[in-house]
N, C-alpha and C positions, 0 to 999 in steps of 0.2 A: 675662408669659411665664415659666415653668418648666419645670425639666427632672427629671422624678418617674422611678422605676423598678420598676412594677407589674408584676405576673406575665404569663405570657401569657397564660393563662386569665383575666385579668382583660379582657385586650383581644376588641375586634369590630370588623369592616369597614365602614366607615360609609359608606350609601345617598349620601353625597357624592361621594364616589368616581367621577368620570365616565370616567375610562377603559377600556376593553375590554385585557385581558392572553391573550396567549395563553400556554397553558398551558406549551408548551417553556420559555417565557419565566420564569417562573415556578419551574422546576425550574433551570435555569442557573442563577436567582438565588441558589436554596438551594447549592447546588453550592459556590456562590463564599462564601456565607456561612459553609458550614461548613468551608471553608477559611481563610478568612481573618477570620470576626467579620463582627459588623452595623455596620460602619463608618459610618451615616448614620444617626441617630437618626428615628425614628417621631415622627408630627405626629397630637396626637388630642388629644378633646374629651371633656369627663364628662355625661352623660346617662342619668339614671334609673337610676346606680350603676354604670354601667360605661362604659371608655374604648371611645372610637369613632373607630378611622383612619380621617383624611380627607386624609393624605400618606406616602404611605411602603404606598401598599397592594401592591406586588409583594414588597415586602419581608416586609410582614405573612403575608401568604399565603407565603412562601419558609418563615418559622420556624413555621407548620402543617404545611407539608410534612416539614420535619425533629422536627418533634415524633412526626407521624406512624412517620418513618423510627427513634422513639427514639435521637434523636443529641442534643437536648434534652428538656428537661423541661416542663408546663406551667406547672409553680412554678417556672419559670424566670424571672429577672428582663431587662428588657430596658430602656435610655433613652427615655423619648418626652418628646416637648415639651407641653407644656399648655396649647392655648389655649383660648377661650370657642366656644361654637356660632356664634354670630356670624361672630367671625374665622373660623371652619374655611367658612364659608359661600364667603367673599368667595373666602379663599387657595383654597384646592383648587380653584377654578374659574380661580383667576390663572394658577395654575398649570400647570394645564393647556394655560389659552391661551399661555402661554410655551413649551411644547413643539412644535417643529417636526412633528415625528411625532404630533401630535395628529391625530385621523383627522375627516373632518368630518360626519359622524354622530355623535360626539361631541360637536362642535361644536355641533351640532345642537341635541343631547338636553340641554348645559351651558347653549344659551342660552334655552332654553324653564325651565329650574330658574328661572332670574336675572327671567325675565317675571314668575312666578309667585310669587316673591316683592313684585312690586311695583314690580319697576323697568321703565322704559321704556327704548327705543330708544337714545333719547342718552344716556342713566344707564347704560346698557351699557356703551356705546361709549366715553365719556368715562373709565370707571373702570378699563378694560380695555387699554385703547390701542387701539382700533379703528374703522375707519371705521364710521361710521353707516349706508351703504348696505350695507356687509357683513353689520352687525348685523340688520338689515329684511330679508337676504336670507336669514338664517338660520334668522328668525323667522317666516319664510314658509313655510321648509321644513318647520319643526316641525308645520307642518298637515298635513303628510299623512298618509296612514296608516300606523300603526306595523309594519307588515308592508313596505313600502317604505324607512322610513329602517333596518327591516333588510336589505332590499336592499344600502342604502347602504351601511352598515357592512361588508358583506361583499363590496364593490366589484361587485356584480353589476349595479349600475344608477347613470350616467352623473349628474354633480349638475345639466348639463345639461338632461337627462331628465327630473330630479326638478323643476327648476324649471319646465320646460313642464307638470308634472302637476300642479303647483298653480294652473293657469287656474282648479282646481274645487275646489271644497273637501267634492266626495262622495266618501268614502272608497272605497266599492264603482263611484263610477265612475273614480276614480284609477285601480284593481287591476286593471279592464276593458279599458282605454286602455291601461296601460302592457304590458300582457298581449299586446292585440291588436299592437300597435305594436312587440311585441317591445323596447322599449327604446329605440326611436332618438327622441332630438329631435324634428327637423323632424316624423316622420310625429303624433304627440303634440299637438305645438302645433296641426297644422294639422286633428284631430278633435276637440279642445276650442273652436277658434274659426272651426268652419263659421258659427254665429251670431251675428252682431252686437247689440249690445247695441240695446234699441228706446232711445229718448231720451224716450219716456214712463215710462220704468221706474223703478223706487224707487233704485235704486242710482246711476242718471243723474241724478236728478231731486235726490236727497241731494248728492251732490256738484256740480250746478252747472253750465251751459254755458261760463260764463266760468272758472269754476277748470279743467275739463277743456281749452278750446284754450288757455288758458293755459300746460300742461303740453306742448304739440304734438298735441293730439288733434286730428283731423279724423274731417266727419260727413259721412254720406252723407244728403243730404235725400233723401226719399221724393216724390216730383212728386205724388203723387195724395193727400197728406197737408193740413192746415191749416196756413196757417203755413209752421214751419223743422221740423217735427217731420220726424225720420230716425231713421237707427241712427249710432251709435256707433261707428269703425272699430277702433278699440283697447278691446275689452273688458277687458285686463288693466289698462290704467291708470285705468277707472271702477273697477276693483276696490284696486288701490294704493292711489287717491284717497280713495274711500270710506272703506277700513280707516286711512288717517291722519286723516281728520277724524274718524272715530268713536274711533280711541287718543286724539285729542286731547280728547275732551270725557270719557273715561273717566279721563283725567290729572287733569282739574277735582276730578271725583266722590272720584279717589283723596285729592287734595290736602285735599278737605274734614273727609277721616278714616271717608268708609266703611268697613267692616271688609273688603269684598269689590265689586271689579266688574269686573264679564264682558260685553268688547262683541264681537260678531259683527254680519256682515252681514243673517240672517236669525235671527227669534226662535228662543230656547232653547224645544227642544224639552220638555225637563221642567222650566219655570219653575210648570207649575203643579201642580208637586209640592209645591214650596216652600213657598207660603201666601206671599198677599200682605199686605204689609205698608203701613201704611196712615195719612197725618202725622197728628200731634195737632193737637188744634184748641188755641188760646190768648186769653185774653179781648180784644177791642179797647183799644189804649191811649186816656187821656181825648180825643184830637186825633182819633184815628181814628173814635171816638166821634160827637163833635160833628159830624165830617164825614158821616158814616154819615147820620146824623138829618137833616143841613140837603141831601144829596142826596134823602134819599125825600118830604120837605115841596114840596123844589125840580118832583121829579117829577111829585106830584100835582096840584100849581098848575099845573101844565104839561094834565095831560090834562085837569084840569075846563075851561080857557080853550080848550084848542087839539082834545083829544083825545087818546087813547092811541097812535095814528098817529104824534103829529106827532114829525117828525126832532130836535127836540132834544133829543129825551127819551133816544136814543143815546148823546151821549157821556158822559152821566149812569149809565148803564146801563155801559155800560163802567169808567165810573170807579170802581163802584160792585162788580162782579165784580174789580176789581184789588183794592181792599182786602182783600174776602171772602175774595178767593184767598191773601194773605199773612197771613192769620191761621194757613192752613192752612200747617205744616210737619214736617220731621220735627226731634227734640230730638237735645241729644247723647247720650243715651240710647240712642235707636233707631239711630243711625247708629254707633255705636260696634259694634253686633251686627248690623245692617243689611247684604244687599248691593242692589245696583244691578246691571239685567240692563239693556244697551243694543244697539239694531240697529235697521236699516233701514225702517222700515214703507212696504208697495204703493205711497205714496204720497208717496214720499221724505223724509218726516215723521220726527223721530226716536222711535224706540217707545219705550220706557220700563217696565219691572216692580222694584217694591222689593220686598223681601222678605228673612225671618229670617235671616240666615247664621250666625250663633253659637248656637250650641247652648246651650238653657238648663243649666246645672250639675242633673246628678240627683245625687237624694240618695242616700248610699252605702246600701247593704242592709244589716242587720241579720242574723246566722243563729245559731238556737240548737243547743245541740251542734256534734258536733268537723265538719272541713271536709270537706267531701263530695270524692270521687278525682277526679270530671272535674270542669272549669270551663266554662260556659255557651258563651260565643266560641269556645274552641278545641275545646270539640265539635264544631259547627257546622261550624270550616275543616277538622278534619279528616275528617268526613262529606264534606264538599264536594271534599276532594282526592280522597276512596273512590270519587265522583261521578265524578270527569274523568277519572279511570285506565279506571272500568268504560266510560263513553262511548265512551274511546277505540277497545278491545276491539271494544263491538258497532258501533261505526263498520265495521270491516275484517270486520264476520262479516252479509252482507247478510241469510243466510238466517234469523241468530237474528234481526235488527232484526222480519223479516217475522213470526217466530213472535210476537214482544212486541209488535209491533202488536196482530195475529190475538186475544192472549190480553186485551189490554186492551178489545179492542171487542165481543168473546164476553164478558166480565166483566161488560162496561155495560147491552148490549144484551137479553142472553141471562138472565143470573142476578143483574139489578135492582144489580149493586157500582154503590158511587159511584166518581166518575173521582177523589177525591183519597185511594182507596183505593188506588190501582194505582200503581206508578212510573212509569208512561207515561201521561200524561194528553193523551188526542185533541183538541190543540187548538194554534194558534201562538203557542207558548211557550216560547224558550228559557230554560234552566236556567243560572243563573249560577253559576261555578265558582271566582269570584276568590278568594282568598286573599292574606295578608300573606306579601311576598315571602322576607321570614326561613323560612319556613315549607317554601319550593320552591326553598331554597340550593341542594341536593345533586340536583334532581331536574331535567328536560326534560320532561316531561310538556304538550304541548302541548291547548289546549283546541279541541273539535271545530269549534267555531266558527270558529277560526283556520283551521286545517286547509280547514273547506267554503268559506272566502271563497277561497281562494287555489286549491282546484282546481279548483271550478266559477264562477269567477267574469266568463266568460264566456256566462251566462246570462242574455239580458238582464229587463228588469223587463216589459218589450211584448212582445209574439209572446211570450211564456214556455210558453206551452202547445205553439206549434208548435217550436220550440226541443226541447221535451222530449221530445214525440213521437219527433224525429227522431234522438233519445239512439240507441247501443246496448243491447243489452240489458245490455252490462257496467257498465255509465256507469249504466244508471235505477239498476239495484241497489246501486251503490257514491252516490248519490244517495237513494236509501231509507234506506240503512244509516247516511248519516250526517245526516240530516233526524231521523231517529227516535232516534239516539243522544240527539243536542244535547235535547230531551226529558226523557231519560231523569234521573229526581232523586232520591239517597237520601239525602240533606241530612237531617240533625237538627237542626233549628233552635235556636235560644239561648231558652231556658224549657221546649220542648217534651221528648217524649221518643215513644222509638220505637213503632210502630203497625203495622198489616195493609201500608200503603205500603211500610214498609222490609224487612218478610218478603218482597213480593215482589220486594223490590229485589236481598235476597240469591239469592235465586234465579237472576236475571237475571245478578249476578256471578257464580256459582258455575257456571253455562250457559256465560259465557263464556269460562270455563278461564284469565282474568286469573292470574298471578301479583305480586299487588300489591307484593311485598317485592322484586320486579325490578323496577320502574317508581317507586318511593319509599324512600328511607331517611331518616330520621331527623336532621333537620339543630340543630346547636346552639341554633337558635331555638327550638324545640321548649323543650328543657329550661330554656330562661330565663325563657319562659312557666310554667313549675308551680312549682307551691305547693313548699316545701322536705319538709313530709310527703307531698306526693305522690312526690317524687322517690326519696324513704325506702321509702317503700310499692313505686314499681319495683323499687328495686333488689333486695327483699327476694323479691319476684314471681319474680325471674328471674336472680339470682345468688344469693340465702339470707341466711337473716336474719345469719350472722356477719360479711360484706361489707355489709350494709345499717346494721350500728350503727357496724361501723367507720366508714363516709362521715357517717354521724349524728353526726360530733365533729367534722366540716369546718364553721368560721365563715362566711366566706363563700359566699352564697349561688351566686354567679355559680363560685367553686371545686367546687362541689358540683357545678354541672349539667355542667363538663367531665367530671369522673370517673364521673356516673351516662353520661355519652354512651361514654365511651371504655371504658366496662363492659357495657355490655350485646353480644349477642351479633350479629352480621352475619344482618340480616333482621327481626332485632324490629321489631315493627308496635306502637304504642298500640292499644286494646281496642277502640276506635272503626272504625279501620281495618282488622277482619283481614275476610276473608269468615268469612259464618255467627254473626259479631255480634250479627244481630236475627233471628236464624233464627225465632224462637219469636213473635208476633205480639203476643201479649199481654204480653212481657217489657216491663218498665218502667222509671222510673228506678232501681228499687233497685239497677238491675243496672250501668248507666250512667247515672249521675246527671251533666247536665252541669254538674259546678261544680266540678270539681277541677283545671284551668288557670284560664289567666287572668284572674287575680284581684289584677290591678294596684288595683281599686277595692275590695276587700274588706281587711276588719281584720285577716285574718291575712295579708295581702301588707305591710301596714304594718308590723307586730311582724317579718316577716321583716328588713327594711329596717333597724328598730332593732337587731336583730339584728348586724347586719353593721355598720353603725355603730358599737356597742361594742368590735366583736371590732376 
């Protein structure tokens, strides 16, 4: 532990940070700071060249506000304490939990982090001070849908509430339920468990007759059934049940040193995305050997006297699939970069998928001549935020979604285009819109997606057609417009470059009369992302080349991208994101070349580095 005194532009707000501030909050703090001093020193970590609070973040945020207000400097120095990413890991989430006023959606969101690094239940609980049913209750909660524990956070929905919506682990039928139910408990719980669970079921059948009335479960036998077979009366505690024997067998897997595993009740839906992964085989040792040989001699003396029939020849055969099988394994190798995907199978069986999880290391590229202005990835997101602003627009303009239809299906149909010519490609397809959240600091820009679950999310998946029918004409159209937005893609992907797609994409923004410079600005991630001549090249773009060599003498890189932020004008868009971009159909890289961001893996992202280093 140390106590260093870096600039403030050397500092960042570090994604460990689990508390929600409000912003009054926030400006009181500054108030009282610039009255009296930062009396409590700042708690951060060093990561990829700059400091990252993960204690002290109201504080942090207070001296951006008065930076802003020009009452300090960003060459300002400030106390923080230094510890390893590790420790920021554990503390900032101690910490948290020590706060009374910790909200529990936070709790929430803090104890699904701690899963996901690795720890279980009791590793929680025990490291934390907290009861272990608490921790299981939390970590329950974290399944619902992220649109619900913003509920939660916003106290709009009862924790209650939230615990009866976790009878199900469908997020669209969570959003349904809590919707129709308006919120209240009881009415919740008692549309999640009209059904009793069958006791032929995988998840009954996984967990056990005897481990379930073990716990107080009782079964309703079915009279016209074989046997004891019934239903289940408590479907919530075959689901507890379940998800703890299957944490516990993922605790095994962990312990062994797989790199990754992921146990749910029902198979990963994109496990076979992955590639499966598949053990090594290994020679027989001498003993397993000799055993091998004197089972198959043992075997045949068996069927020439008796036949291949005869029953002893079974546990031979048995014996004989055991060794087979333990030749087969996975090495430390494979498990090192390995994950394990475990759940339930129909037949209470446990399923089982291996597969890659560490990314093999690429090799870095090679480029001749000086560095191109954009970089590859951050074209890409920034295309993709150009995406979800315009989505948004033709969400609320029903009549253009209908014109963009109209033109895509006259295009295809009419004058032979191909559908990956168009922005709108007739088919069910959402367009993904994610981006790194550095990227969407400054901005709310919600994705259409979000938006259509939560206002039509009373539409069921059955009767859907009579359900729609029965829409207003106001409802189908605001239903059109946002089916057809979510679609809608002028995405530049990482290698590519612009084509007849993104001409018509500009189009489609330009129709929707979007002002994108009001729905996005420019957040400091941005600039920590670019190359330091690219940052040179902005500045020179849009303040003049005598302000662009003057910041061309600043050492530090991370000093550089504050002053290129706090220099440029109120509204500046990157080249990526203005409308009218790719007006031109055949414009190509020369014009946008994605390679002048993020170029953390490129040689002149290194020499920056050194750079800074020396200075």
């Amino acid at each position: 532990m140390a106590i260093i005194h870096p600039k403030l532009s050397q500092l960042r707000l570090s994604p460990l940070n689990q508390r929600r501030v409000k912003p009054s909050a926030v400006e009181a703090m500054a108030d009282d700071i610039e009255a009296h001093g930062l009396l409590q020193n700042l708690v951060a970590y060093e990561d990829d060249g700059l400091l990252w609070v993960f204690a002290g973040g109201r504080r942090y945020r207070a001296l951006k506000i008065l930076a802003k207000r020009k009452r300090i400097k960003s060459s300002d120095t400030f106390p923080v304490e230094l510890r390893t990413k590790e420790e920021a890991i554990e503390l900032s989430l101690a910490e948290n939990f020590q706060r009374e006023d910790m909200h529990p959606a936070d709790s929430i969101r803090a104890f699904a982090a701690l899963r996901d690094t690795g720890m279980d239940a009791e590793d929680i609980a025990a490291r934390f001070g907290q009861a272990v049913s608490f921790v299981y209750k939390m970590l329950r909660l974290s399944a619902l849908a992220p649109a619900l524990i913003d509920l939660i956070a916003k106290d709009q929905l009862s924790l209650e509430a939230a615990r009866a919506l976790t009878l199900t682990d469908d997020h669209d039928q969570q959003i349904k339920v809590c919707k129709a139910a308006n919120g209240h408990a009881h009415t919740i719980r008692r549309m999640l468990t009209t059904e009793k669970v069958d006791t032929t079921s995988g998840a009954f059948l996984f967990v056990g007759r005897e481990a379930y009335e073990a716990k107080g479960g009782t079964i309703t036998i079915d009279l016209f059934s074989q046997g004891a077979e019934g239903f289940a009366d408590d479907p919530e505690l075959v689901r507890e049940l379940a998800e703890e024997k299957l944490d516990a067998i993922a605790g095994e897997y962990r312990a062994i040193g797989w790199h990754e595993v992921r146990a749910a009740l029902e198979r990963p839906y994109d496990l076979y995305m992955k590639g499966s992964m598949y053990p090594a085989t290994r020679e027989p040792t001498e003993d397993e050997a000799t055993r091998l040989a004197a089972i198959d001699a043992e075997m045949e003396a068996i069927a020439q006297a008796e036949g291949e029939d005869s029953e002893r020849i079974d546990p031979l055969t048995d014996e004989r699939d055991a060794i087979t099988d333990s030749l087969r394994a996975f090495n430390r190798e494979q498990v090192a970069v390995g994950g394990v995907a475990l759940w339930v199978a129909h037949d209470g069986s446990l399923g089982r998928g291996f597969y890659r999880a560490k990314a093999e290391p690429k090799p870095k590229a090679s480029h001749d001549g000086p560095a191109p202005l954009y970089g590859k990835s951050l074209f890409a997101d920034l295309t993709r935020i150009k995406t979800r602003i315009v989505q948004e627009a033709v969400a609320s303009d029903s009549a253009l979604a209908l014109d963009i239809m109209l033109d895509s299906l006259a295009g295809q149909l009419l004058h032979g285009a191909h559908s990956f010519q168009m922005a709108l490609e007739v088919q069910a397809k959402t367009v993904a819109t994610d981006v790194p959240d550095e990227l969407m600091a400054t901005s709310d820009v919600r994705s259409v997606e979000d938006m259509m679950a939560t206002r039509f999310a009373t539409i069921p998946a059955e009767g859907r057609f009579e359900a729609i029918r029965a829409m207003s004409t106001e409802d189908k159209m605001a239903l059109l417009a946002g089916l057809i937005a979510m679609t809608v893609d002028g995405t530049v992907f990482a290698g590519g470059s612009p084509g007849q797609r993104h001409h018509n994409f500009e189009q489609i923004a330009r129709a929707s009369g979007v002002d994108i410079a009001t729905r996005w600005t420019a957040p400091i991630g941005l600039f920590d992302k670019m190359r330091r001549a690219a940052l040179i090249d902005v500045l020179r773009e849009e303040v003049g080349a005598p302000s662009a060599e003057n910041c061309a003498t600043i050492k530090k890189k991370a000093d550089l991208a504050v002053n290129v932020s706090e220099r440029l004008s109120a509204g500046w868009l990157p080249a990526p994101m203005r409308i009218g971009a790719f007006d031109q159909p055949e414009r190509g890289p020369e014009d946008f070349d994605p390679e002048s961001f993020d170029g953390e893996d490129e040689d002149s992202e290194v020499e920056d580095m050194k750079a800074d280093e020396l200075a």
